[in-house]
N, C-alpha and C positions, 0 to 999 in steps of 0.2 A: 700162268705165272712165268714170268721172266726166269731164268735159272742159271746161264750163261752169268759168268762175271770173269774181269779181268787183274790178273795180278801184275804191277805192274814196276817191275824194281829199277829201272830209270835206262838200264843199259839193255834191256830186254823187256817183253811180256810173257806172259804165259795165259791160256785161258783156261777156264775151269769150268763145273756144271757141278750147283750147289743140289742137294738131294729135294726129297719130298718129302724135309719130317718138321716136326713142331720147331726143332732146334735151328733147322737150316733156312726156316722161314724169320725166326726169330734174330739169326743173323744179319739175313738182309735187309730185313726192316732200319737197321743201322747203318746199313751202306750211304756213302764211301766210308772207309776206312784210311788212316795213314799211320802206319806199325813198325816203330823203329825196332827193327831187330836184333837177337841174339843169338849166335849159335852154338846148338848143341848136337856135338858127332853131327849126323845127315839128317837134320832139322834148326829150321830156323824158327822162332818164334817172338813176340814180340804182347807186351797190353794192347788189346783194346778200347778200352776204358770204358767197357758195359759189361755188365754181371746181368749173361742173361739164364743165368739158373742151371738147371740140372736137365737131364731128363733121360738117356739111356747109353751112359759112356762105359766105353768100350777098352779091354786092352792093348789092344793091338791095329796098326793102321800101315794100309799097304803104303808103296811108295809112291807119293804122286797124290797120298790124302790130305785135305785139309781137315783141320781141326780147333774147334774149342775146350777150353776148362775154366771152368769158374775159377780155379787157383792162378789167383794173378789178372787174372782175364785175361784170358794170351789168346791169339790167335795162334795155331803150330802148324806149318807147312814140314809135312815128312816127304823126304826120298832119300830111306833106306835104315832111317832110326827106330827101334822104338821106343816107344812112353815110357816117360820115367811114370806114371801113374796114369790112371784110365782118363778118359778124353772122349767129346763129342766128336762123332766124325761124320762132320757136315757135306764136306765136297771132295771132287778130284779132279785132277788137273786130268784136261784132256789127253788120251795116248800115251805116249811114254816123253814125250816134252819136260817131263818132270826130273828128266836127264839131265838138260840144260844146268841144273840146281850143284850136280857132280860134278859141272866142267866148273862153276863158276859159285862157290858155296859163300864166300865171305861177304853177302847182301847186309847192306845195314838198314836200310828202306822201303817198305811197299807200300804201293798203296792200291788197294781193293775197292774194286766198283762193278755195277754193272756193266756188262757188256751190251753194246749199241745191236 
């Protein structure tokens, strides 16, 4: 399985490596993705417009994780926030790249796919 995907907010990218659980297969099966976002403190997040269920959300999410919730259907890219309520935590951006988010947080856009 492919696992690599790319975030891609128009003025930069980032890549990422989605896990090996039910949730993070279930993501990608919906890829691309285009997620107008919002931010909150050192998280952006935005709907996705698929409710893809439940299955073992977590409280807490390093920096640099991505994330689902069925509340909203949001996608939640963290570096440095945490949840306001527990969340699938599906991927993570590669290395500390997730820095980039700190220099430059006010994203209104991504759009998610696989990486080639």
């Amino acid at each position: 399985m492919q696992n690599r995907i790319e975030l891609n907010f128009g003025d930069f990218s980032l890549n990422a490596v989605l896990f090996e659980t039910g949730m993070a297969k279930k993501f990608k099966e919906h890829l691309p993705y285009e997620v107008h976002l919002m931010q909150w403190g050192n998280e952006l997040y935005g709907s996705m417009g698929k409710d893809l269920g439940e299955e073992n959300p977590v409280p807490k999410i390093p920096p640099g994780g991505i994330a689902y919730t069925r509340q909203g259907n949001y996608v939640c890219i963290f570096f440095g926030q945490t949840p306001a309520w527990e969340v699938e935590h599906v991927g993570q951006i590669e290395g500390d790249k997730w820095k980039k988010l700190l220099e430059q947080p006010a994203q209104k856009l991504v759009t998610i796919r696989l990486k080639d």
